[in-house]
VEXFI-86991 format. One record per residue (C-alpha): residue in three letters; x, y, z. Coordinates in steps of 0.02 Angstrom, whole numbers, plus 50000, padded with zeros to 5 digits. Each point is the difference from the previous one (the first is absolute). Layout:
REM residues N
alaXYZ ...
REM end
This chain:
REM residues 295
unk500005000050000 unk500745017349926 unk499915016650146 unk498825005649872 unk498714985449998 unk500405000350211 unk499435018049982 unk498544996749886 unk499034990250127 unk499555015650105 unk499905012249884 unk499045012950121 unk501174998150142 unk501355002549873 unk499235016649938 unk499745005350164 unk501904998150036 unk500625009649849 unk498675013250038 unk500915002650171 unk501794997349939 unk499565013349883 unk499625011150152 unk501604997550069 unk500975002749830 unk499055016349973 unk500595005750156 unk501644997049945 unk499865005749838 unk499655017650063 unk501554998250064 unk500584997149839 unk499225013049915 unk500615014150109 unk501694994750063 unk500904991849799 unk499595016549919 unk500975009450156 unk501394986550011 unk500455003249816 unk500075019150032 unk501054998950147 unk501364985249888 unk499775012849842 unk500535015350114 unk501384989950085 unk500604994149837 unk500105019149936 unk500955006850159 unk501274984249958 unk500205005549800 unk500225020250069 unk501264994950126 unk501825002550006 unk500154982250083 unk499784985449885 unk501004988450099 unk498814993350089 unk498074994949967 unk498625012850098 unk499564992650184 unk498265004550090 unk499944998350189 unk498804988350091 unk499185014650076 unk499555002949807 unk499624984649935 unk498114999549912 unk499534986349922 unk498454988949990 unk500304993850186 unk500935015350083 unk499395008050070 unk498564993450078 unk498165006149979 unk499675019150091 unk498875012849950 unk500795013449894 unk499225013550092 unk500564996650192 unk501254982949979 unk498954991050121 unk500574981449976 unk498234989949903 unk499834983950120 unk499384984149924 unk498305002550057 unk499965017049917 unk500664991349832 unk498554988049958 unk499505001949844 unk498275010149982 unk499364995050172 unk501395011250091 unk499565015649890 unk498094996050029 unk500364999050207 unk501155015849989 unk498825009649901 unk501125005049869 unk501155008750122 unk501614998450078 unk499974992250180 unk501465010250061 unk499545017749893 unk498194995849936 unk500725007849840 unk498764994349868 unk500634984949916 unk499844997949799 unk498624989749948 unk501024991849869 unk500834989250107 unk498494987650031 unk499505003049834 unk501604992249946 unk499764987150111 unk498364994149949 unk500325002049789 unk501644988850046 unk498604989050061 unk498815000549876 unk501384997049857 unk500594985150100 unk497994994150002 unk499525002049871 unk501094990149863 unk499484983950106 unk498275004349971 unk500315003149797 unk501224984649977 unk499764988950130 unk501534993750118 unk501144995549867 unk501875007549972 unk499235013549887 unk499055008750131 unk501365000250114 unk501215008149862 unk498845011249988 unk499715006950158 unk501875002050012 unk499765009749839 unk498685010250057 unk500715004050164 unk501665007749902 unk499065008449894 unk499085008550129 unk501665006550102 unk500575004649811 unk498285010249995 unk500085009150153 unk501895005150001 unk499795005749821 unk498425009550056 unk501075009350146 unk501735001349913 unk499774997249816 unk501254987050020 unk499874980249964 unk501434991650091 unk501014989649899 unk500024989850197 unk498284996349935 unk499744999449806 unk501794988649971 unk499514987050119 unk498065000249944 unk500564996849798 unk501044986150062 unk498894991050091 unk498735000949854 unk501224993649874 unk500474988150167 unk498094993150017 unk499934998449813 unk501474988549959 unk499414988750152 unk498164999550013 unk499695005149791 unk498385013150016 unk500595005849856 unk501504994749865 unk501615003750069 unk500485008449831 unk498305011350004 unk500785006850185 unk501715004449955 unk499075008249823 unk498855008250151 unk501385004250092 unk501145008249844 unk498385007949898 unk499655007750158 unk501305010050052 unk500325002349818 unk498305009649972 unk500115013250131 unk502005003349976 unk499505003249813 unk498715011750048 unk501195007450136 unk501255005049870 unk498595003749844 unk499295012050128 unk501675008050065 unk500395002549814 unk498605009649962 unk499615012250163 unk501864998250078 unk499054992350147 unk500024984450119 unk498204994449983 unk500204983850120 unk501274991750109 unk501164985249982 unk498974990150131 unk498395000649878 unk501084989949878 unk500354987650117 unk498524998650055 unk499134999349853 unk501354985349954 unk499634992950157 unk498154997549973 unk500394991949831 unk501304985650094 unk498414997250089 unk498594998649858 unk500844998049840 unk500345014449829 unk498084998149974 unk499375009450142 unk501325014449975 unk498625009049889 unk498465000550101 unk501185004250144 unk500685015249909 unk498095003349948 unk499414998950170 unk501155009750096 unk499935015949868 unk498105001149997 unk499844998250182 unk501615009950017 unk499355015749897 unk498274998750110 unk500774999950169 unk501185012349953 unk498905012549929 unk499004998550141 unk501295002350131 unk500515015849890 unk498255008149995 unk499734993850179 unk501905006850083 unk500005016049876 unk501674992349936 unk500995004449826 unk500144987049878 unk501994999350025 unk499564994450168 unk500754984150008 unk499074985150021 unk500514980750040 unk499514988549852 unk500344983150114 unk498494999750111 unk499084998549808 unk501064986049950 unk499844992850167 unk498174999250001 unk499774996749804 unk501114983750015 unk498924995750149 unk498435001649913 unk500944987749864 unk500474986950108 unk497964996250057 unk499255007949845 unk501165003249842 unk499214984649919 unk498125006050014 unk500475017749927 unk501044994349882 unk498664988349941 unk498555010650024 unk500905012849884 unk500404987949858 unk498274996650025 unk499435019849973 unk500995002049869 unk499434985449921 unk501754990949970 unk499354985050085 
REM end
């Protein structure tokens, strides 16, 4: 008997589970989200003091007083430093008993926090419930759950960690040369054709307007999402995120009052258009050969 047929027997206790792992990994993907963006600033700034320096002899130091990573230093409140105890770090349930407030400081806390934690839930959820308990779903909730710390740092820094988008395109091209979703050719295509299409319109659109119309990481990404679902996808992807990409952003400029050189991040699109393709790129690509009367 395979873990997987083990698992299958109770599959309601097993969804249960992953719905409350997914609590606890949302928790720590807020972590995530606000402390990679921060460690990357602080090793870019290091690195620059090192190039600027007269001393090359000997590669930059930071104290352990200074050290800020994912587990140093331990959880406070930004506003007062008062030290978040266990109890106080339960995901949802501890922001529900505090009120939304700091114990120590009753500084309001950000609502986004459980709101992470329960979308980390519901993308762990909810592949079991469309695919069953097989590998698949599982792969996919690890996909998902990337994607979403991809979304939400790219939302707050207009950055998309290559700590994030590298190891997400290998494991797709990973899960595809073991398990076989898809053709391993048709993800390494994905994978190329992917970051090929946006680094051609990168450099087609810097040609023309002298401008930087998207970041490095949107390549990769995109790339990424073909290792995981093959060169076909690649074009409703592409569709998907610009039409829902010109929406939202035309609304958040009429909404915020904001210029149109404003820059806005293009990976949340991609994020949530390769989502959508993963439970539904069949039916829509289907349902528009059907329109259009090509099948």
């Amino acid at each position: 008997m395979t873990l997987f047929e083990a698992i299958a027997r109770e599959p309601a206790l097993t969804i249960g589970l992953v719905g409350i792992v997914g609590l606890l990994l949302g928790s720590f993907f807020n972590v995530v989200i606000y402390r990679l963006p921060k460690m990357m600033e602080a090793n870019w700034r290091q690195e620059c003091e090192y190039l600027l320096s007269d001393d090359k002899d000997s590669s930059p130091q930071i104290s352990q007083t200074e050290q800020f990573n994912l587990a140093i230093p331990n959880s406070h409140c930004p506003s007062c430093n008062a030290p978040i105890k266990a109890w106080q770090n339960i995901p949802v349930i501890s922001y529900a008993m505090l009120g939304g407030r700091c114990a120590s400081c009753k500084t309001s806390i950000s609502l986004r926090y459980p709101l992470i934690e329960v979308i980390t839930a519901l993308l762990s959820v909810f592949p079991l419930l469309m695919f069953g308990l097989t590998p698949y779903a599982f792969a996919i909730i690890l996909f998902s759950w990337l994607l979403l710390i991809l979304t939400v740092i790219d939302i707050d820094h207009q950055l998309l960690p290559d700590q994030v988008t590298l190891p997400l395109l290998w494991l797709g091209l990973l899960y595809n040369s073991i398990f076989a979703h898809i053709p391993i050719t048709d993800a390494l295509w994905g994978a190329m054709a992917g970051y090929m299409i946006l680094w051609s319109v990168f450099w087609l659109f810097k040609i023309v307007t002298g401008k930087e119309g998207m970041g490095y990481g949107d390549f990769k990404l995109l790339a990424a999402l073909g290792a995981w679902l093959g060169w076909q996808y690649l074009p409703l992807i592409i569709l998907l995120s610009s039409v829902v990409g010109a929406v939202c952003g035309g609304i958040i400029l009429v909404a915020k009052r904001n210029s149109t050189s404003t820059p806005m991040p293009f990976g949340p699109y991609l994020a949530g258009a390769g989502w959508i393709a993963v439970f539904w790129g069949d039916t829509i690509i289907n349902t528009y050969l059907g329109v259009a009367g090509l099948r």
